[in-house]
ROVO-568362 format. One record per residue: residue in one letter; x, z, y of N, C-alpha, C, CB in turn; residue number from 1. Coordinates in pm, 1 decimal. Each point is the difference from the previous one (the first is absolute). Glycine has a CB too. Layout:
! residues N
  resn    n_east      n_up   n_north   ca_east     ca_up  ca_north    c_east      c_up   c_north   cb_east     cb_up  cb_north  resi
     A         X         Z         Y         X         Z         Y         X         Z         Y         X         Z         Y   NUM
...
***
This chain:
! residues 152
  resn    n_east      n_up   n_north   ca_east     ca_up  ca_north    c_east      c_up   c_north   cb_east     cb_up  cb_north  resi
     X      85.0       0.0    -118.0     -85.0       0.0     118.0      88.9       0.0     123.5    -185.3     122.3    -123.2     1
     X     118.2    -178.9     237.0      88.4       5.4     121.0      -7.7     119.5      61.8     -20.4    -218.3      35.3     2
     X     157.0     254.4      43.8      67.5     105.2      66.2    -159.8      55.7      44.6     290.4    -105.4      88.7     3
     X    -368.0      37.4     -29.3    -124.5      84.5      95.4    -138.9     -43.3    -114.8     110.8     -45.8     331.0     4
     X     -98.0      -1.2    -422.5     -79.3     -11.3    -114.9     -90.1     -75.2       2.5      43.2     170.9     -40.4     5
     X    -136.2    -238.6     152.6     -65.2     -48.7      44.9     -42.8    -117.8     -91.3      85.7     107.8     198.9     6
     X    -200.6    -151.6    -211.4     -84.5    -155.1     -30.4    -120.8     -11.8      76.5      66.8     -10.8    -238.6     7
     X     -50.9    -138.3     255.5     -68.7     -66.7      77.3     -58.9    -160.8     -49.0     143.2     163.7     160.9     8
     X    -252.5    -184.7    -119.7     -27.8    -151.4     -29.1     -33.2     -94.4     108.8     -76.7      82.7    -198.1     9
     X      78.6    -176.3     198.2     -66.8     -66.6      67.0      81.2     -29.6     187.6    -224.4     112.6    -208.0    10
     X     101.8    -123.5     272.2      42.7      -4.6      92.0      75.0     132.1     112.4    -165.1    -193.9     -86.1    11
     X     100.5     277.9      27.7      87.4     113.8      13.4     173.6      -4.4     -51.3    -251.4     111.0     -30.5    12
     X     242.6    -173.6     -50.0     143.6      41.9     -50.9     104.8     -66.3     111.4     -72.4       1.7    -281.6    13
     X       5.1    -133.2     264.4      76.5     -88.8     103.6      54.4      35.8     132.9    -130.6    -131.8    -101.8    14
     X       1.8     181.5     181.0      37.4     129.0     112.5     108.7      85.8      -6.4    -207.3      13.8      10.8    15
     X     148.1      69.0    -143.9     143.0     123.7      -2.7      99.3     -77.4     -28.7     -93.6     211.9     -93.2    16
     X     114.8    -314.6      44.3     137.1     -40.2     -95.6      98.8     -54.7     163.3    -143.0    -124.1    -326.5    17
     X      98.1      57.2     412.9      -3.8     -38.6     133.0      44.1     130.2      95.6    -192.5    -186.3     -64.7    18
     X     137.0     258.7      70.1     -12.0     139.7      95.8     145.1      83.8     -96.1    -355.3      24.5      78.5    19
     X     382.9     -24.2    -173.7      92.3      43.9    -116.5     114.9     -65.5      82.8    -148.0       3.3    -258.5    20
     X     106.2    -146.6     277.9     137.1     -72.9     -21.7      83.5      24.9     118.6     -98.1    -185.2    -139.6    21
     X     -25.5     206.4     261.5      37.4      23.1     150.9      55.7      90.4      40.1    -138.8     -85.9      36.2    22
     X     131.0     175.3    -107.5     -21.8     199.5     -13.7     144.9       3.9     -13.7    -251.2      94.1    -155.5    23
     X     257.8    -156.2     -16.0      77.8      25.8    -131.7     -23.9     159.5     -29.0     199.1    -199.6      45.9    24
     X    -270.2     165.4      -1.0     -96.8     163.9    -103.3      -3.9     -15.2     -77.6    -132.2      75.1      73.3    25
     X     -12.9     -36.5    -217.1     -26.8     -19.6    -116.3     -63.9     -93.8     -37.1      23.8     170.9      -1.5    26
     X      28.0    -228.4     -96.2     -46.3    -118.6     -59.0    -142.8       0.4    -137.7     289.1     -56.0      79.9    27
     X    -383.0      10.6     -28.6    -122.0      -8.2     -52.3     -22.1     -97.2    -111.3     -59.7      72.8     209.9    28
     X      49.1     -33.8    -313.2      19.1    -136.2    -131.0    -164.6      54.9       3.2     303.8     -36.6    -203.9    29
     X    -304.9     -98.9      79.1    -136.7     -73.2     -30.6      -8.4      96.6    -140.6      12.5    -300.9     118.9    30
     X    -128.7     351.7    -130.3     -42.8      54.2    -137.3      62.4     -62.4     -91.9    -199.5      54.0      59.5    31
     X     188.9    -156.7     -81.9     -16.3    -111.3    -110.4     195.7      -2.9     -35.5    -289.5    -187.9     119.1    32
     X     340.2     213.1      40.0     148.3     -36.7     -29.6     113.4     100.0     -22.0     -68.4    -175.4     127.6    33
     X     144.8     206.5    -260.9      83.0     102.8      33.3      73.7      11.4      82.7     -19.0      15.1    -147.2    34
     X      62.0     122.5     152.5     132.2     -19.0     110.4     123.2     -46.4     -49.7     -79.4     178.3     117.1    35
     X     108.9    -300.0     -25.6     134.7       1.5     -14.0     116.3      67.8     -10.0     -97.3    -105.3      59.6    36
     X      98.4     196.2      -9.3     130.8     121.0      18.5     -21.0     111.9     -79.0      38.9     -45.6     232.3    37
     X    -129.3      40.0    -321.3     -22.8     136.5     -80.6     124.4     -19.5    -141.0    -326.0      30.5      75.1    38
     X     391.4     -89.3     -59.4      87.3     -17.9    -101.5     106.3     -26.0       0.3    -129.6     -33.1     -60.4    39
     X     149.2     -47.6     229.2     135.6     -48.1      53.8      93.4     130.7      57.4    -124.0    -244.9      71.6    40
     X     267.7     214.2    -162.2      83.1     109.8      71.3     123.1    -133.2      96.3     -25.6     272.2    -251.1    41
     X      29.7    -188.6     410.8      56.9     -95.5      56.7     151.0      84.8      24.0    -241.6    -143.0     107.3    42
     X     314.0     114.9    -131.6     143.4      14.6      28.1      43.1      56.0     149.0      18.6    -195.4    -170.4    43
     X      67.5     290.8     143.7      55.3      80.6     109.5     -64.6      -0.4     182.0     216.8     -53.6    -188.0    44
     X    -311.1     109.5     185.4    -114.6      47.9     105.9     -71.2    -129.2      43.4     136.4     211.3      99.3    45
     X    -116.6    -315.6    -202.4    -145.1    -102.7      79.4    -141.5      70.7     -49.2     132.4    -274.3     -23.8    46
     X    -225.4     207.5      25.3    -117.3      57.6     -14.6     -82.7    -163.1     -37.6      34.2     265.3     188.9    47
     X    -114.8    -210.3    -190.6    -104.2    -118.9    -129.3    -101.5     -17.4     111.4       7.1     103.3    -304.8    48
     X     -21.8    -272.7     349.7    -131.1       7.0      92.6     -33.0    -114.2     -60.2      35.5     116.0     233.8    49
     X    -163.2     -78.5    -248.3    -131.3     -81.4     -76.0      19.4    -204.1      88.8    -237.0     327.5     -14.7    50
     X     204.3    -412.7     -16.6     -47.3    -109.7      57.9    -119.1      19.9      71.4     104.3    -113.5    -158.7    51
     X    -147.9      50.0     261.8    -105.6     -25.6      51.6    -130.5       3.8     -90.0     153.3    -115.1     146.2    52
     X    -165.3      50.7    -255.7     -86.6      -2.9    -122.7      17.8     142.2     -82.8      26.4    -275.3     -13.7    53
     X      30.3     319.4       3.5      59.5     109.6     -83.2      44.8     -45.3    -142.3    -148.1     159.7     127.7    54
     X     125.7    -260.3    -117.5      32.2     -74.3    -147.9     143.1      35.0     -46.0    -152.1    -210.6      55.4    55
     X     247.6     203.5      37.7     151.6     -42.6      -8.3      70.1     147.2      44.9     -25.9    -294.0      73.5    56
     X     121.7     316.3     -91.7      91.1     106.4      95.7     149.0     -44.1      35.5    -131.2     192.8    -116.1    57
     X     157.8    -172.2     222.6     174.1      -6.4       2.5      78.3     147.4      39.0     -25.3    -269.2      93.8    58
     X     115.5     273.8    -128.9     125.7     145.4      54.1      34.5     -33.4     111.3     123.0      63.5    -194.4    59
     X    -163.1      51.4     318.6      79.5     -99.7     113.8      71.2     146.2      94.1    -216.1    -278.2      28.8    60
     X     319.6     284.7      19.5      34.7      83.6     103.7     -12.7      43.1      77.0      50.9     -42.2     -44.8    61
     X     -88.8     207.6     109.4     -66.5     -15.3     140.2      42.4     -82.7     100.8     -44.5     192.5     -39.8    62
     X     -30.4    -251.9     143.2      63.0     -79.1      90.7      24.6     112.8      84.8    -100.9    -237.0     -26.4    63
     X      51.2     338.7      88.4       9.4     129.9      69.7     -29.5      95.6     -33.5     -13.3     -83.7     118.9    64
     X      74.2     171.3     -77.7     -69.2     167.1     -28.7     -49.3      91.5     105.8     155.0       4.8    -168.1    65
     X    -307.2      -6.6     169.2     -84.2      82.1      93.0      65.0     149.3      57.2    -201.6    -120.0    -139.7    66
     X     188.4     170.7     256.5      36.7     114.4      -1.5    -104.4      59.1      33.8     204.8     -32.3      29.3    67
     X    -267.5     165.9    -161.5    -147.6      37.1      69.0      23.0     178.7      27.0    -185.2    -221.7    -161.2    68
     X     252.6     186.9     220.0      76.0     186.6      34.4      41.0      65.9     -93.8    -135.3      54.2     148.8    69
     X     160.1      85.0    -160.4      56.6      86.2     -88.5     -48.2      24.8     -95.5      71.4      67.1     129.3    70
     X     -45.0     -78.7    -290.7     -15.2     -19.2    -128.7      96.7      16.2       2.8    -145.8    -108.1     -68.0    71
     X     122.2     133.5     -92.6     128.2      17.7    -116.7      86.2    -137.7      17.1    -151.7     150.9    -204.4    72
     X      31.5    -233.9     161.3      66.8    -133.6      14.8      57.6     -63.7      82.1    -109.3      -4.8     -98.1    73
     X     101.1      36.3     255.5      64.8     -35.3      62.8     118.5      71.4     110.8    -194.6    -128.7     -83.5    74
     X     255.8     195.4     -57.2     100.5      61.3      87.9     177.5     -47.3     -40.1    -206.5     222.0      20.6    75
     X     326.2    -230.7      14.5      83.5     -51.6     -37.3      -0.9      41.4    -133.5      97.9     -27.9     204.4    76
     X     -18.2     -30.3    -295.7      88.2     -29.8    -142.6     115.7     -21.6      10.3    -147.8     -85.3     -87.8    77
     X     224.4      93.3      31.1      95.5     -19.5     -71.5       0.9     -86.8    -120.4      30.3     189.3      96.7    78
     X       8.9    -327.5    -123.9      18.8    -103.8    -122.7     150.5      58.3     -82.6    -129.5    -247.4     155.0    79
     X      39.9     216.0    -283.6     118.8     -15.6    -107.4     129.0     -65.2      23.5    -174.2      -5.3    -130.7    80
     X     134.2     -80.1     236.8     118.2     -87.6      65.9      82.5      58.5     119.2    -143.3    -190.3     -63.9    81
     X     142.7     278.9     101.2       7.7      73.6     122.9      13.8     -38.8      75.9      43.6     108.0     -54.9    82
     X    -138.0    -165.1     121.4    -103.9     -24.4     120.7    -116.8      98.4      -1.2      51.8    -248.5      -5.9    83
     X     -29.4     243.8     144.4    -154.4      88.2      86.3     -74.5    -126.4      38.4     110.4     241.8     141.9    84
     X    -245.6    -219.8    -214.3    -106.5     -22.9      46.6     -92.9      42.5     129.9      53.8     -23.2    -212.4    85
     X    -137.7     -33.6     252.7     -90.2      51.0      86.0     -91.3     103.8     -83.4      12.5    -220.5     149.9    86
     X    -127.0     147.6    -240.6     -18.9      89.0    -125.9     -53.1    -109.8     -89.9     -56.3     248.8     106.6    87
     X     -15.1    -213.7    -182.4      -4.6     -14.3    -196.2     -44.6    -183.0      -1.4    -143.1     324.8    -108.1    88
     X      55.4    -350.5     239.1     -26.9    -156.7       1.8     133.2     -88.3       6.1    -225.1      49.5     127.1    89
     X     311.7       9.8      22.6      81.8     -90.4      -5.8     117.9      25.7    -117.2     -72.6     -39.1     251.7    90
     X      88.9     162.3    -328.4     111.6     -38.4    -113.2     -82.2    -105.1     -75.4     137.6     243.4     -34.9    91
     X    -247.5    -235.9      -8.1     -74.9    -109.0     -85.0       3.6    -147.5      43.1    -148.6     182.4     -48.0    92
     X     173.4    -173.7     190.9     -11.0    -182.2      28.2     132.3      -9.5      -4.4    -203.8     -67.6     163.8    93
     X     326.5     135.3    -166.1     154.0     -36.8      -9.4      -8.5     -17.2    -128.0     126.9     120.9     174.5    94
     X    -141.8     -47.5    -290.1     -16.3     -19.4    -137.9     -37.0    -157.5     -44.2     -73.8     257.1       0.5    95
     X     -41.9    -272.5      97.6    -102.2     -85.5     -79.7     110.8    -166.9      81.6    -347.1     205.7     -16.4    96
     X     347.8    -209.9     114.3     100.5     -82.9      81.4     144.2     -44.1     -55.3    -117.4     121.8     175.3    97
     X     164.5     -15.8    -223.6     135.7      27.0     -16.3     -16.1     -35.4    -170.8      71.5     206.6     228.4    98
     X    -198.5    -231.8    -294.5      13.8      16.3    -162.4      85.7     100.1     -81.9     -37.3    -219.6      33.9    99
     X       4.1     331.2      30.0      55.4      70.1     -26.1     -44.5     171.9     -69.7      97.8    -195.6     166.2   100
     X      -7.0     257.7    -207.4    -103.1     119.7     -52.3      81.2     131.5      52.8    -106.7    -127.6    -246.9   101
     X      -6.6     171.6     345.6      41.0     131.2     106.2    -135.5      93.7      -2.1     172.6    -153.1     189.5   102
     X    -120.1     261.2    -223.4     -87.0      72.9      -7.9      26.8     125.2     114.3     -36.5     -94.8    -255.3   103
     X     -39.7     183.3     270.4      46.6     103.9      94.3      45.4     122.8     -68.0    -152.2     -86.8     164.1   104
     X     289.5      96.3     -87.4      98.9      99.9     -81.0     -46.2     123.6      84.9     235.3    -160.9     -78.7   105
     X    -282.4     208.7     182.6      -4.1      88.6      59.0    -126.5      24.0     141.4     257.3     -26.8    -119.5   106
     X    -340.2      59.6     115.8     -98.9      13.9     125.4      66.2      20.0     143.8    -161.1     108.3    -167.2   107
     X     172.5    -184.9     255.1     140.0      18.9      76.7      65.2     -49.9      22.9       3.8      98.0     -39.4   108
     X      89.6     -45.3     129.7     108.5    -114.4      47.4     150.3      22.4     -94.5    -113.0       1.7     286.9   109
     X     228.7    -129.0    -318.5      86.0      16.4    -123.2      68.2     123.3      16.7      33.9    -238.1     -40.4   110
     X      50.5     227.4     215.7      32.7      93.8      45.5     -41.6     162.3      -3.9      37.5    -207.0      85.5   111
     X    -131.6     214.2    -132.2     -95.2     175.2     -44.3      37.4      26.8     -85.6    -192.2       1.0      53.6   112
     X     215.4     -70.7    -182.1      61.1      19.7    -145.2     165.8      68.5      13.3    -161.2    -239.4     -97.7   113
     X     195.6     147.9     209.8     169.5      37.4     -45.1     -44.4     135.2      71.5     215.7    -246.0       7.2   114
     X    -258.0     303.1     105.7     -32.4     118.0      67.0     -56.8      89.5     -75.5     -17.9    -107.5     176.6   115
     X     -62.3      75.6    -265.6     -73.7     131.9    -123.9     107.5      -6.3    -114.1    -299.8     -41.9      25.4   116
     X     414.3     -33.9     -61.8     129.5      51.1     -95.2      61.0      59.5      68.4      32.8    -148.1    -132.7   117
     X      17.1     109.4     251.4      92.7     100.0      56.8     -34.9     166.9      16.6      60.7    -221.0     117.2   118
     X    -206.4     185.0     -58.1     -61.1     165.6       5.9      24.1      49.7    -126.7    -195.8     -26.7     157.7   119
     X     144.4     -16.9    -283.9      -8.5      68.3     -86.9     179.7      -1.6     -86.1    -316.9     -54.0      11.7   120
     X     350.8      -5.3      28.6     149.6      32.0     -24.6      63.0     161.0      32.2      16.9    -266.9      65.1   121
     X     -71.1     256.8      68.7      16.4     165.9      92.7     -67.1      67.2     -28.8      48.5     -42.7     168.2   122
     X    -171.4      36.4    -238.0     -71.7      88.7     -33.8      52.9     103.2    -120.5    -164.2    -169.5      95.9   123
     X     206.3     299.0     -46.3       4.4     122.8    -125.4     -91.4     -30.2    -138.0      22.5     186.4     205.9   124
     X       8.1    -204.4    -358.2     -83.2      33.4     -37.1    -125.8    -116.3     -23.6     116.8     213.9      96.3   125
     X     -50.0    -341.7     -37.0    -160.5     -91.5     -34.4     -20.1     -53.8    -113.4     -10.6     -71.2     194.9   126
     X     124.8     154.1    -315.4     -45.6     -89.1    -115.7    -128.1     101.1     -39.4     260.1    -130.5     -98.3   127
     X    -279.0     224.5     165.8    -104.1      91.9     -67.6     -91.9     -48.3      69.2     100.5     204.8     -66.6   128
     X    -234.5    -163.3     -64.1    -136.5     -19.0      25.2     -67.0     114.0      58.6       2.4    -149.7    -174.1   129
     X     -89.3      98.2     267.5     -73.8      87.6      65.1    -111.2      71.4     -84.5      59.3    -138.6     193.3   130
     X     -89.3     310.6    -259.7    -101.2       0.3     -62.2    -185.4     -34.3      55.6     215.8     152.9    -100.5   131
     X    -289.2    -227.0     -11.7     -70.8     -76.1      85.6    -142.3     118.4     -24.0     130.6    -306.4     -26.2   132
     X    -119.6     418.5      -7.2    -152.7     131.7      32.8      58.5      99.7      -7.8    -201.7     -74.5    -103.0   133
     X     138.3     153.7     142.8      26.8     114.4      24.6       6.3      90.7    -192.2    -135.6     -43.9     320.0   134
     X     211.5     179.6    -314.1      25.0       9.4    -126.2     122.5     -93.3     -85.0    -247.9      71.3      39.0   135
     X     279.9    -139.3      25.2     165.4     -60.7     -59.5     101.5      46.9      70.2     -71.0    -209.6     -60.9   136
     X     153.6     201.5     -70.9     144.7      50.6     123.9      16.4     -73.8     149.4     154.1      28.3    -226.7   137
     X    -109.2      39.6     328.0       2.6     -22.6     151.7     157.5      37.0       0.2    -274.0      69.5     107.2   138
     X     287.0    -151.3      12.3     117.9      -5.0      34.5       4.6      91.3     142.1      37.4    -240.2    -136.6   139
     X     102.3     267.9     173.3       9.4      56.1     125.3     106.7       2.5      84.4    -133.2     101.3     -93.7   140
     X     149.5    -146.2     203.0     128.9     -12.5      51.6      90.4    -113.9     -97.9     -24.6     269.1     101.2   141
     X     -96.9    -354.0    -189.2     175.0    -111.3     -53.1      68.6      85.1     -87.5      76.8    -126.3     236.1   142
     X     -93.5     281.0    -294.8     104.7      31.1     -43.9     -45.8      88.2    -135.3     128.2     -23.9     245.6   143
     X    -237.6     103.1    -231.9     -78.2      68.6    -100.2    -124.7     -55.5     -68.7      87.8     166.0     124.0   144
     X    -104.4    -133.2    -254.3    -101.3     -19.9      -9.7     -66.1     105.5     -50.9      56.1    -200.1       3.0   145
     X    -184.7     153.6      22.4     -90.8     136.2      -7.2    -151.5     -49.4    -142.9      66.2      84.1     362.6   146
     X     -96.8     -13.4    -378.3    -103.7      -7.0    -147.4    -147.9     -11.0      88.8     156.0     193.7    -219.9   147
     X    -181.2    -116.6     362.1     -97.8     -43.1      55.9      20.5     -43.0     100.5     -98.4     105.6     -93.6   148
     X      51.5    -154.7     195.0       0.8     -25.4     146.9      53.4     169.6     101.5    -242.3    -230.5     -64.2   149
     X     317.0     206.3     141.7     -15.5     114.5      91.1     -71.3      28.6      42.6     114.2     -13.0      31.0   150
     X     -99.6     114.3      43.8    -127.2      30.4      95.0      25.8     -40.2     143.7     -64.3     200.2    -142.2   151
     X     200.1    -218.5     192.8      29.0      -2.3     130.7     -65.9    -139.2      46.8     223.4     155.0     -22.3   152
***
């Protein structure tokens, strides 16, 4: 089924399929017609857009990436390739451009990574785990451990 699930016949469809195309919103198939893309896997961040008919599909690359304010999704990355992204669209259209396979190594910029080894390089003690409830051994000062939590 398509991304927004939708069927339509007739002269209606024609409309939405039109208003779809203008949009590139969601694409409205015909009862009668499967979806094309319910089966297609497209290679390194293209995406599957139906034909005009819905009959057909091709893999194609974003041509742009929307910016619709603050999301998850649109905040910098870091690529497997180390490059900074803007966020998760545009590593996908370098991927998909580049034929290439980049995934996101880090939420963020590359530069943050080398900054969270170094911290934790300096950090006393970071091979230890933090206990995660109350009633497990607790730590204190980095240096004791304790069977319950303190009280201080």
């Amino acid at each position: 089924m398509s991304q927004c699930g939708h069927r339509a016949r007739g002269t209606a469809l024609v409309l939405l399929l039109v208003v779809s195309e203008l949009t590139r919103g969601c694409y409205i198939f015909p009862a009668e017609v499967p979806d094309p893309c319910r089966d297609r896997k497209c290679p390194y961040g293209a995406r599957c857009v139906p034909s005009m008919d819905g009959r057909t599909a091709t893999c194609e690359c974003p041509a742009r990436c929307p910016v619709y304010g603050d999301h998850a999704g649109s905040r910098p990355v870091c690529g497997s390739d180390g490059v900074d992204y803007r966020d998760q669209c545009e590593l996908r259209r370098a991927a998909c451009t580049g034929n290439a396979e980049i995934t996101v190594k880090f939420h963020g910029k590359c530069a943050d990574i080398d900054s969270l080894r170094h911290h934790k390089r300096e950090t006393p003690n970071s091979h230890q785990k933090c206990p995660s409830k109350r009633g497990s051994p607790a730590l204190k000062n980095n240096t004791q451990t304790y069977d319950t939590w303190p009280d201080d």
